[in-house]
C-alpha positions in Angstrom: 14.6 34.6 14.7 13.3 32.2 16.8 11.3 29.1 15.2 7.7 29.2 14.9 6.2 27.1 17.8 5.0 23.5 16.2 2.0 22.0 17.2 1.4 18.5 18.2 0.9 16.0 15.3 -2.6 15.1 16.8 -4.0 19.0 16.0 -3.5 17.5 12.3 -6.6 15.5 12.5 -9.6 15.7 10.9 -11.5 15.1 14.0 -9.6 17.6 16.4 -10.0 19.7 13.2 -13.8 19.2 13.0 -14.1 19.8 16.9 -12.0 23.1 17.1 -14.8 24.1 14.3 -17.8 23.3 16.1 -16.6 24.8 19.1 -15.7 28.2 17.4 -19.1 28.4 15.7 -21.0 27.0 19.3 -19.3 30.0 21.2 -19.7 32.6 18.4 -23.3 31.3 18.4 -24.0 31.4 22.1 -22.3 34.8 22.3 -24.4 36.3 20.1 -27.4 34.7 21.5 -26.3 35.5 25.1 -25.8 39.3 24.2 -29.1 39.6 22.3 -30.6 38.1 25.3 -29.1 39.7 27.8 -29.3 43.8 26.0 -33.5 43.0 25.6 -33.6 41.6 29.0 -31.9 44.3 30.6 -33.4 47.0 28.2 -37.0 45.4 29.7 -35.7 46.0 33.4 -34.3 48.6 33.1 -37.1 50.5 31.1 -40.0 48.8 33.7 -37.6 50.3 37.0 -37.1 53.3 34.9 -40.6 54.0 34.5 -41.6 53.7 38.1 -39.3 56.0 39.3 -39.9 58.6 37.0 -43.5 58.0 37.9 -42.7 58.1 41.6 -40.7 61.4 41.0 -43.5 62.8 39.2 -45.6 62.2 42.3 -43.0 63.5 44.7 -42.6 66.6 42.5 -46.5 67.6 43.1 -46.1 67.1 47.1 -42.9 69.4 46.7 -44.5 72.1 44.7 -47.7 72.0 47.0 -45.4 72.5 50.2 -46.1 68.5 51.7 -44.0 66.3 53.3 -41.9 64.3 51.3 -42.2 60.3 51.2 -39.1 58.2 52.5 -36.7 57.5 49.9 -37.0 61.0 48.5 -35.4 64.4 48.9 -33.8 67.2 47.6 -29.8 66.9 47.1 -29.6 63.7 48.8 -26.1 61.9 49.5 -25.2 59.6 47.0 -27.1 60.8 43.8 -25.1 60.5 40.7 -23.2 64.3 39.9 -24.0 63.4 36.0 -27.9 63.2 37.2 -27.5 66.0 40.1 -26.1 68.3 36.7 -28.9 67.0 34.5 -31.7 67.8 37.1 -30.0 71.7 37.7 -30.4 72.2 34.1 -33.7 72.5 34.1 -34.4 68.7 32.8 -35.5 65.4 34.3 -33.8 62.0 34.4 -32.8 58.6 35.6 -29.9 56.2 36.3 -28.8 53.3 37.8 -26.2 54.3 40.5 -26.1 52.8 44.3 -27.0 53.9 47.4 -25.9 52.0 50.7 -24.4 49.4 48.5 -27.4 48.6 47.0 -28.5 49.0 42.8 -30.7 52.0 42.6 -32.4 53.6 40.1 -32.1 57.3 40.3 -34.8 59.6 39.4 -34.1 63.6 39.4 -35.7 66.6 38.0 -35.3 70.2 39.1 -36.3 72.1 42.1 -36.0 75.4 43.8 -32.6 77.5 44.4 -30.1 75.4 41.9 -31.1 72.4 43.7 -32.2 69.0 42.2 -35.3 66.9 43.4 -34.8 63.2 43.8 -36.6 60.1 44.2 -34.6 56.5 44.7 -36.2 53.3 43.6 -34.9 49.9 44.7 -33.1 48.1 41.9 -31.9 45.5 43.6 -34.3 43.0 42.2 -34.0 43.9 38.6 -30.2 43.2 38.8 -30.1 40.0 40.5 -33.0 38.9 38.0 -30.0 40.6 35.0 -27.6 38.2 36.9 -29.4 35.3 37.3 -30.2 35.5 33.9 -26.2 36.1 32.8 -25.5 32.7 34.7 -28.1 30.9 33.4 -26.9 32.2 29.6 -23.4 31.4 30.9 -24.1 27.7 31.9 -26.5 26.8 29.3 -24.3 27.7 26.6 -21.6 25.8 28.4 -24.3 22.8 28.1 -24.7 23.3 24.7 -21.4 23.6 23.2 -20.4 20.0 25.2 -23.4 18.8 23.8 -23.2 19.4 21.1 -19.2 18.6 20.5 -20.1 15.5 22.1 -22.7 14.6 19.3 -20.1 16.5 16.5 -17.2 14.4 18.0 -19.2 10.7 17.5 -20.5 12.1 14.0 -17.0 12.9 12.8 -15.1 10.1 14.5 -17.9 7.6 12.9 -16.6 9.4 9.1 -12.9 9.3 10.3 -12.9 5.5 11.2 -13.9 5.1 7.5 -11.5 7.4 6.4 -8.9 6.2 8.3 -9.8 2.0 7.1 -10.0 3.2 3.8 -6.1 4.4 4.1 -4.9 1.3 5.6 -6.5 -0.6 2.9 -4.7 2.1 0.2 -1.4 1.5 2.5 -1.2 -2.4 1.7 -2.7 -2.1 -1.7 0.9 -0.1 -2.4 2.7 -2.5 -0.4 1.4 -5.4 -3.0 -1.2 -6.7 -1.1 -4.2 -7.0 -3.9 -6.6 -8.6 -1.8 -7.0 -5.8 0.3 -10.6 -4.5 0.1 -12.8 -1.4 1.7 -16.0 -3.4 1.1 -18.0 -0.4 3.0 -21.4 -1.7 3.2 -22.6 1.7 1.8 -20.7 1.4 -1.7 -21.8 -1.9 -2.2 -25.4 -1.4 -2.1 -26.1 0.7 -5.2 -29.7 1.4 -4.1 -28.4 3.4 -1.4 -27.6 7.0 -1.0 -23.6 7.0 -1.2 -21.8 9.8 0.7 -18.8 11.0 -0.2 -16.3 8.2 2.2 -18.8 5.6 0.3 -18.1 6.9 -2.9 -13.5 7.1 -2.7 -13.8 3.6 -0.9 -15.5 2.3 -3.8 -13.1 3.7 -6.0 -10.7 2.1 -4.4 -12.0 -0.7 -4.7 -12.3 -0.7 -8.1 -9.4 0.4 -9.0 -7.5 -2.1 -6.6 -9.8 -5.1 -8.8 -9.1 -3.5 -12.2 -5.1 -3.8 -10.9 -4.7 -6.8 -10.0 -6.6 -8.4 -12.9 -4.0 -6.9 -15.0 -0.7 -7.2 -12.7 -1.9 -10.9 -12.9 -3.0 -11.3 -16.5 1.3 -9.4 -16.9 2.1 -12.3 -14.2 0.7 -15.1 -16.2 1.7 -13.7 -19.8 5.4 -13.9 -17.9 5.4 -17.3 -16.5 3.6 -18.5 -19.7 6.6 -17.2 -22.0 8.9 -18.2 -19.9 7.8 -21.8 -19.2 7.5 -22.2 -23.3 11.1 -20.7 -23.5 12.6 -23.5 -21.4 11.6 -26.4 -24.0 13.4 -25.1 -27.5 16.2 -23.8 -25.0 16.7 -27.1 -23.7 17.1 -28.1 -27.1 19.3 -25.4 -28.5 21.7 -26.0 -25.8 21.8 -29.5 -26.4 22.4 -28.4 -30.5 25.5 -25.8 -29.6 26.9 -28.8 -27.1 27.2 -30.9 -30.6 28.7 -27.8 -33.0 32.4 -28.4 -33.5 35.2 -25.8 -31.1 35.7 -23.1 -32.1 34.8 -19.4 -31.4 31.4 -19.5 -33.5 30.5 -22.4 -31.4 31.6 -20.1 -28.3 29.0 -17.3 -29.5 26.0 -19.4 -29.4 26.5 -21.3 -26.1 27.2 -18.1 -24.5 24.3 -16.3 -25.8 22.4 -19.8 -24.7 23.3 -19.8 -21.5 22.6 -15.7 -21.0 19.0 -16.6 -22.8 18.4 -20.0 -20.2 19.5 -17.7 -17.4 16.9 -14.9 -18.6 14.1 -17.6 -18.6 14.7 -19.1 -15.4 15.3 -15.7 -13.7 11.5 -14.6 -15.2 10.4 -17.6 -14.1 11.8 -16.9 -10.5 9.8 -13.9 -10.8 6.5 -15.0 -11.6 7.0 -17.3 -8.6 7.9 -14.4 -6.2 5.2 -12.0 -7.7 2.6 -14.8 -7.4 3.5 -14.6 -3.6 3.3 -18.7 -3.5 7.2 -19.2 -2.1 7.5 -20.1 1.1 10.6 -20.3 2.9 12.3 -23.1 4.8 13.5 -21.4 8.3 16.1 -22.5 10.1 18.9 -21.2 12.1 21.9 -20.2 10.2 25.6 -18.7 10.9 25.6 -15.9 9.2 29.3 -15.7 8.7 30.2 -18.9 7.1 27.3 -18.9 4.5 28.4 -15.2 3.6 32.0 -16.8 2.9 30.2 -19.4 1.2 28.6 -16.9 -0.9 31.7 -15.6 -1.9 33.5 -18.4 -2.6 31.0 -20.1 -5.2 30.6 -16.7 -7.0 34.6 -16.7 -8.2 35.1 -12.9 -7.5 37.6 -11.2 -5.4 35.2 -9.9 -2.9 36.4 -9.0 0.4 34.6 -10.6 3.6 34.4 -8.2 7.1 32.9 -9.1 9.9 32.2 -6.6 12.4 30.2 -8.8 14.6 29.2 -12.3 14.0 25.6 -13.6 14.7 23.0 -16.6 14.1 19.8 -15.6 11.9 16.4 -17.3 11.4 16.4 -17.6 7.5 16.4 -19.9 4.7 19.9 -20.7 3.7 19.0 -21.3 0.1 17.2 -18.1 -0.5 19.7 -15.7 1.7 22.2 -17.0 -0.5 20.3 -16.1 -3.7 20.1 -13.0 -2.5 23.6 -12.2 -1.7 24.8 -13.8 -4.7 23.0 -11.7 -6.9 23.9 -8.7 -4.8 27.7 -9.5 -4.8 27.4 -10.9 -8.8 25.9 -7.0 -9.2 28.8 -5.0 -7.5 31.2 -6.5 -9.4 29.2 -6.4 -12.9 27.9 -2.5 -12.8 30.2 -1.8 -9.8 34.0 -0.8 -9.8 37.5 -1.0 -7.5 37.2 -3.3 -5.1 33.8 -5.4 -3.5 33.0 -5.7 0.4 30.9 -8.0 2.3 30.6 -6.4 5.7 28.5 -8.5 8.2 27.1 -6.9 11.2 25.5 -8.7 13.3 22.3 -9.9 11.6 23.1 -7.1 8.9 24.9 -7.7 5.4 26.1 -5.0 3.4 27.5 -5.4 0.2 29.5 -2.4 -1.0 31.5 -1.6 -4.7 33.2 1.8 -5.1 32.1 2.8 -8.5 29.7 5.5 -9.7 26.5 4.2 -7.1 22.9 3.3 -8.0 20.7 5.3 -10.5 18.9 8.3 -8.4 15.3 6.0 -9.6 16.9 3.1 -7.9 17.7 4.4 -4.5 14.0 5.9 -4.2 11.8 3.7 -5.9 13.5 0.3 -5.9 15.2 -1.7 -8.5 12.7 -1.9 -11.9 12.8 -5.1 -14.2 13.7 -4.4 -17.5 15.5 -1.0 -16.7 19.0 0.3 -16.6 20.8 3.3 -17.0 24.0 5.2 -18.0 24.7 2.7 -20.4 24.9 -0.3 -18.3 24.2 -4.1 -19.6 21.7 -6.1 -17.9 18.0 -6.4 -17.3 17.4 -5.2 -13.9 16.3 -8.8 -13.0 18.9 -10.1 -10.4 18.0 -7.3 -7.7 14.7 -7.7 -8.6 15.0 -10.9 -7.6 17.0 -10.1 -4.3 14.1 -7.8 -3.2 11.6 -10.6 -3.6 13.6 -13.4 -2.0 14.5 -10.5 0.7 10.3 -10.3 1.4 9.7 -13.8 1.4 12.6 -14.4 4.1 11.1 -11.5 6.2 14.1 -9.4 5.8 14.6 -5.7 4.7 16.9 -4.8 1.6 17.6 -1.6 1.3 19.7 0.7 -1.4 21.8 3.5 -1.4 25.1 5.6 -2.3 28.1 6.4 0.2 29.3 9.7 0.6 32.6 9.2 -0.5 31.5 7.1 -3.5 30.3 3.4 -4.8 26.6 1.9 -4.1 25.7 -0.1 -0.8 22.9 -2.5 -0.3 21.8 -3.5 3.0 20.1 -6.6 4.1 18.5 -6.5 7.5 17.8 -10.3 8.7 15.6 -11.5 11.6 18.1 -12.1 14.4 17.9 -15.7 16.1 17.5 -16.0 20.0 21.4 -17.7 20.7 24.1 -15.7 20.8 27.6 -15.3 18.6 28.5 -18.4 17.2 31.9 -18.1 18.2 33.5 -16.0 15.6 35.9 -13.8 16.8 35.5 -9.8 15.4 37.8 -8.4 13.1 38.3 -8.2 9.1 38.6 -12.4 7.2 
């Protein structure tokens, strides 16, 4: 079977919608019109024509019967009356209809005479049809008129309701996108004195909804940073009390659990920063190459370095190697076999081969606070490379290979200069 033809993505519109509409109803409305029009109109002609011939056969009939001559335009069997009529009048009954003679409309009128022979008058219709056609045309091109018209009018009326529709989606767009500021502010919904349609009434909505959210997404912001920043002053001083304790593996216990609960702080402090959307990054033109071996070097794993094709991006060094850091320190924490950096160009792929991402990770992003399958962790460090990743203008991106193991991918803006002279191949 062959596919089903698929119509342009524009036919999807509300307004091309609302226009096929109008027009449908516009020409079933001037049909109907045009036919009930057109069947009185022509009923009236033909009835007035129909009339005067039957009158005019009436007189001819008397001048037959009394033996006189018979007017033009009249005669018994004449050529070109209609055999239906002809059969009609030999029957014994009188009739009409509109047939042609010479070309011309005619309206026929018959009735029977002598010997098997009919009796028939003709009457000019000419007249009464070009009035029937005039009148078809002028139905024709008026309707025409009024279905532009009035599309024209439907179009501005739904394109006006559209605009708002289509503002009120944008708005919806970048509230998801974590842009809180983003308002509607139709005119319409904020005047409560005034009638509200239905556009008025979701984009006020909206708007609510986008203030009642970000009064609590900040009110969760401040609780976080508030903990957090009271944290750091009794953890300063518990590490400085397990720095005195005396060796030994007790002692071991606490500073690590320390460390892990300074490293917790400061990362929800990180956070707070990047959810508060007040970091802003120091660009400058970088080698990608040597700060990903840099990268590698100061985390103290085995993680292997390829580079496909070298490159120079616009970035701040400081934050880009946040982000891989914590995307390398997570391969080889929830990861398994063996760790690749791959650089591409302005693109950075960090690769493990264990059992991948969490399905809820590839589609909706990492999620502080959540793991799964028995993992360790808080969610925090990619949480933290996604935020970084937006404030350097790049795109980080997660998913699982085919053949096994999870692969994040960090898409950089690409500075102007070329290669900076590192050859291809595997380091």
């Amino acid at each position: 079977m062959s596919p089903r033809p698929r119509l342009p993505d524009w036919t999807a519109t509300l307004t091309w919608k609302a226009a096929a509409f109008i027009a449908v109803m516009c020409c079933g409305l001037a049909a109907l019109l045009g036919v009930l029009v057109h069947v009185s109109v022509t009923d009236q002609t033909v009835g007035e024509a129909r009339n005067r011939a039957l009158d005019r056969l009436t007189d001819v009939t008397a001048a037959y019967e009394a033996g006189d001559r018979l007017p033009p335009g009249a005669g018994v069997d004449p050529p070109g009356l209609p055999v239906r009529l002809r059969e009609l009048a030999v029957a014994g009954r009188r009739g009409s209809m509109v047939g042609e003679h010479d070309t011309r409309p005619t309206m026929w009128a018959a009735g029977p005479a002598d010997g098997g022979r009919a009796l028939a008058v003709q009457y000019d219709y000419a007249q009464g049809a070009h009035t029937i056609d005039a009148l078809d045309r002028a139905i024709v091109w008026s309707s025409a008129l009024a279905i532009g018209a009035t599309l024209l009018v439907g179009a501005f009326a739904v394109t006006r309701v559209t605009r708002r529709l289509h503002a009120t989606a944008r708005v919806a767009r970048r509230i998801s996108a974590g842009d809180l500021d983003a308002r509607v502010d139709d005119p319409r919904a904020q005047n409560p004195r005034r009638a509200q349609d239905e556009v008025a009434a979701v984009a006020g909505a909206l708007d609510t909804m986008a203030s009642s959210l970000q009064r609590k997404l900040l009110s969760e912001q401040r609780f976080t940073a508030d903990v957090a920043h009271e944290l750091r002053t009794p953890l300063t001083g518990l590490h400085a009390a397990a720095e005195l304790l005396p060796p030994g593996r007790p002692t071991e216990l606490v500073r690590d659990r320390v460390a892990t609960l300074r490293t917790l702080t400061e990362d929800l402090l990180e956070i707070s920063r990047l959810d508060a959307r007040r970091e802003r990054p120091e660009v400058d033109s970088e080698p990608l190459v040597p700060l990903a071996e840099r990268v590698v070097r100061a985390s103290g794993t085995d993680t292997e370095v390829l580079v496909v094709r070298a490159a120079w991006v616009e970035t701040d060094r400081r934050r880009l190697e946040r982000v891989l850091g914590n995307l390398v320190a997570n391969a080889h924490k929830h990861g398994a076999g063996r760790v690749v950096l791959a650089v591409d160009g302005p693109v950075v792929t960090v690769r493990d081969h264990g059992e991948g991402y969490p399905d809820y990770l590839v589609e909706h992003g990492p999620q502080r606070f959540r793991t799964e399958g028995g993992a360790t962790g808080h969610g925090l460090g990619l949480t933290i490379a996604v935020g970084q990743a937006e404030v350097l203008g790049a795109r980080l991106e997660f998913a699982n290979a085919p053949d096994g193991g999870a692969v994040a991918t960090l898409t950089l803006p690409q500075d102007g200069r070329g290669e900076p002279g590192v050859p291809d191949g595997g380091v």
